[in-house]
Structure formats: structure tokens, C-alpha cells
N, C-alpha and C positions, 0 to 999 in steps of 0.2 A: 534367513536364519536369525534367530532370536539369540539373544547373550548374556544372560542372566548371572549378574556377579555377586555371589555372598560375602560378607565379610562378619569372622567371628571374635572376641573379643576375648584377650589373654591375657593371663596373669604370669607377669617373666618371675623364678620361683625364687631369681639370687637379690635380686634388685624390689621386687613387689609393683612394678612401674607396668601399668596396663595398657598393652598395646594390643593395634587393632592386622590382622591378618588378613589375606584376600586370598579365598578360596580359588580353587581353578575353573575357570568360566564353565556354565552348564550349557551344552551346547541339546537346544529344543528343535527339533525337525520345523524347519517351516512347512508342511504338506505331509501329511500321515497318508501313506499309501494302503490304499481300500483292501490289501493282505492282511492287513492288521488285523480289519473288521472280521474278513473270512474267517481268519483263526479265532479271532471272541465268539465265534458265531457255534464253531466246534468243538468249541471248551476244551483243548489243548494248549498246552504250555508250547510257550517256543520251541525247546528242548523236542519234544512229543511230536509237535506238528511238521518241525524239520525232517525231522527223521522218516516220518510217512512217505513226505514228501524226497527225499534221498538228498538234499542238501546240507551243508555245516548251520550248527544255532546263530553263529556271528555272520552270516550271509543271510540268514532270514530276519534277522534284526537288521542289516544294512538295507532292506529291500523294505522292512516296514518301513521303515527313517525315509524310505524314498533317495535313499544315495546309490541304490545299487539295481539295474533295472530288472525283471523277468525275461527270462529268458526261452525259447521255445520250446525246449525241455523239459525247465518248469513248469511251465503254463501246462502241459500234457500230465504232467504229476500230477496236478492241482488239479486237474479237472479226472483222473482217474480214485483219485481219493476224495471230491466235494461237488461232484457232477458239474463244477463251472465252465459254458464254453469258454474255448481259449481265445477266441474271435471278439469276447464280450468284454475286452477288458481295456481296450479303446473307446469301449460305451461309457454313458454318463451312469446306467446300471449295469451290475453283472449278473448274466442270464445264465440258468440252469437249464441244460440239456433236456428236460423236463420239460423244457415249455415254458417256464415261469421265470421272474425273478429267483435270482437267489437271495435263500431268506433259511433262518430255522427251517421253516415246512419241508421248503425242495431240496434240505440238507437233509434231515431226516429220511425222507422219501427215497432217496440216492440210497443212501447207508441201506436198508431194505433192502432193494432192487438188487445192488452190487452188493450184498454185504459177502464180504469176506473172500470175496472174488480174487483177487490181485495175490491176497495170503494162501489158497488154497488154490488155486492156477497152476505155480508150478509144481506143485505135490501130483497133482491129478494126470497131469499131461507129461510128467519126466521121460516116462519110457518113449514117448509119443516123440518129444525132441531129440530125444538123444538118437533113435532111427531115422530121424529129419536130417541128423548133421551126419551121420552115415551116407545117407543115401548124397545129399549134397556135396560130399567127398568125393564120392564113386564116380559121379557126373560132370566134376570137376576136372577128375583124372581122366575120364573117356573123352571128353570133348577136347582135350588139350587148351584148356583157357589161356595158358601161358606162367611164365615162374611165378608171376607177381602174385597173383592168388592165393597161394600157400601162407606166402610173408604177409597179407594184408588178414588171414582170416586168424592166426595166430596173432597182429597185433591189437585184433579184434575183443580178442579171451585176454591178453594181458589189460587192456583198458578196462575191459569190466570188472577184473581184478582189483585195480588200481581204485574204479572209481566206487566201488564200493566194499572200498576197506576188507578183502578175503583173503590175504596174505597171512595173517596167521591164524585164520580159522583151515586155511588150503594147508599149512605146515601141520597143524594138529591132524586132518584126517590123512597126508602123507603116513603119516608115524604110523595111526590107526591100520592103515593098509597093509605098511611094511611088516607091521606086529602079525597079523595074519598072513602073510607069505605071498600077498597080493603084491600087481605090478603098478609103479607108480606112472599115469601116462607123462613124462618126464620131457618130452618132445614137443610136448600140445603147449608149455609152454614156455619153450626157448629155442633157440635156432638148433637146427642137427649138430650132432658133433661134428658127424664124418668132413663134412663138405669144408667145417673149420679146419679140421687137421687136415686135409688135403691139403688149404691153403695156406698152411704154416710151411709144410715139405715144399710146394710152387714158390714161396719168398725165398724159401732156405735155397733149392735150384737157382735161380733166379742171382741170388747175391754171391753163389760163391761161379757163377759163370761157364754153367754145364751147359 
């Protein structure tokens, strides 16, 4: 790590006695990590390419700086929006799914291939999932999987909630619903009531010693 210290030079405005100040050190990445280049390569602002990719701007600036590493996640982002294998980034280059180097060309070529895939995906296939989480209900409850199930696939929908910021775009089409007399699925994400009040009445039993 490099440490690059400026110092600028001031006029005190009571006295006229010029003194010299030291900025706050600029701290320079020793090793620019090759994300960097990716994103120059795609002419996206950090801001822009975060976002593609579903990360915060100040993590993808800590991961250019090389202070913060990629993660499997990422790497799978990265490679659905710039064709880079994820496999390739332990190499000395990073290879496009393509076949090739990744470069301009086999970025290009990618955007082609897959354009608009990822954005128009779930548009086209909604009805198609949402009879998939149906049917995976139904076979859930036939087979007797056991409780855990239920709780693991509802902290499923809350994480995706969570990790991509749908909390108040979810309250806004709530309202939307309600204004039209529709039913809000209110269950899909938070625990039942019932089984809560039941066990407020078992404590209440319980403490007074019936």
C-alpha cells in the first residue's frame, strides 16, 4: 500500500502568518483487481455495473481496490451479465464462455447472444413459476417432508426480499391490491398467526398452573 501525503499551504486570515497543513493521507490500492478492467471494458459507471450485477457501489469499489474478495455469487452475476467463466479468474486471463479471451469482442458477442435475457426471463416465464411453486407446495404437503420445510421456504422469500431491496416496492403493490379488493398473500411472508396465539394461551396455561 502506497501513502501519498499532500501538504497545502495557508494564509491564517487574523495574523497573515502562512502555515503549511497536511492533508489526509491518500491511500492508492497496491494491486488493481482485473474487475476494474471488466467494468472499463463495458463502459459502465460503478454505480451502473453494481447494480447489474446486484451488489452495493462501495463493495464494488472495495473489490476493485482488491480489499474485498469475489464471491461465488458474484462471480455467477458477473458471468451472466459479461459471459466471464467464473472458473477463469484464478487464471493469469479471464476467459469468455465463448471460447475466447475476454476482451471488447467476446463482450460484445455475449450482449448479442444473451441480450436482454436475464431482464426479459422473468417477464416471460412468471405464469410458468409461479405454477412451479404451486405444484412444489402440493408435493411438499403429500410427501410429509416434515415442519422444517414451510419455515425454510418462507425464510427463502424473505431473504430475497431483503437482498434485493423489495420492501417498499412489496408495500406499494400491497396498497395497489387492497385499493382493488384483492387478497394480500400475508402468510407467504411471516409466520401464521394461529400457531402464535395458540402459544401465547399455552404460556398463559402454563404460568397460571392449570
Amino acid at each position: 500500500m502506497v501513502i501519498v501525503i499532500d501538504t497545502i499551504r495557508d494564509t491564517c486570515i487574523f495574523c497573515q502568518v502562512k502555515i503549511n497543513k497536511i492533508r489526509r493521507p491518500t491511500r492508492v490500492p497496491a494491486k488493481i483487481h482485473p474487475l476494474h478492467t471488466v467494468r472499463q471494458i463495458t463502459g459502465l459507471t460503478q454505480a451502473d455495473f453494481a447494480k447489474k450485477i446486484g451488489i452495493s457501489t462501495i463493495l464494488l469499489k472495495l473489490i476493485e481496490q482488491s480489499r474485498r474478495p469475489l464471491t461465488p455469487r458474484t462471480k455467477d452475476a458477473i458471468h451472466l451479465f459479461t459471459g466471464i467463466d467464473p472458473f477463469s479468474w484464478s487464471k493469469k486471463k479471464l476467459q469468455s464462455t465463448l471460447g475466447h479471451p475476454f476482451n471488447q469482442k467476446t463482450y460484445s458477442l455475449w450482449q448479442m447472444v444473451h441480450q436482454n435475457e436475464n431482464e426479459d426471463a422473468p417477464k416471460r416465464v412468471l405464469n410458468d413459476r409461479v405454477k412451479a411453486l404451486e405444484l412444489i407446495g402440493t408435493l411438499m404437503e403429500r410427501e410429509q417432508k416434515g415442519v422444517l420445510w414451510e419455515h425454510e421456504f418462507r425464510q427463502f422469500i424473505l431473504k430475497t426480499v431483503k437482498h434485493y431491496n423489495l420492501t417498499k416496492p412489496l408495500a406499494f403493490l400491497k396498497r395497489e391490491l387492497e385499493q382493488r379488493g384483492q387478497k394480500w398473500p400475508e402468510e407467504a411472508f411471516a409466520a401464521p398467526k394461529a400457531p402464535a396465539y395458540k402459544a401465547t394461551i399455552a404460556k398463559a396455561l402454563l404460568k397460571s398452573g392449570i
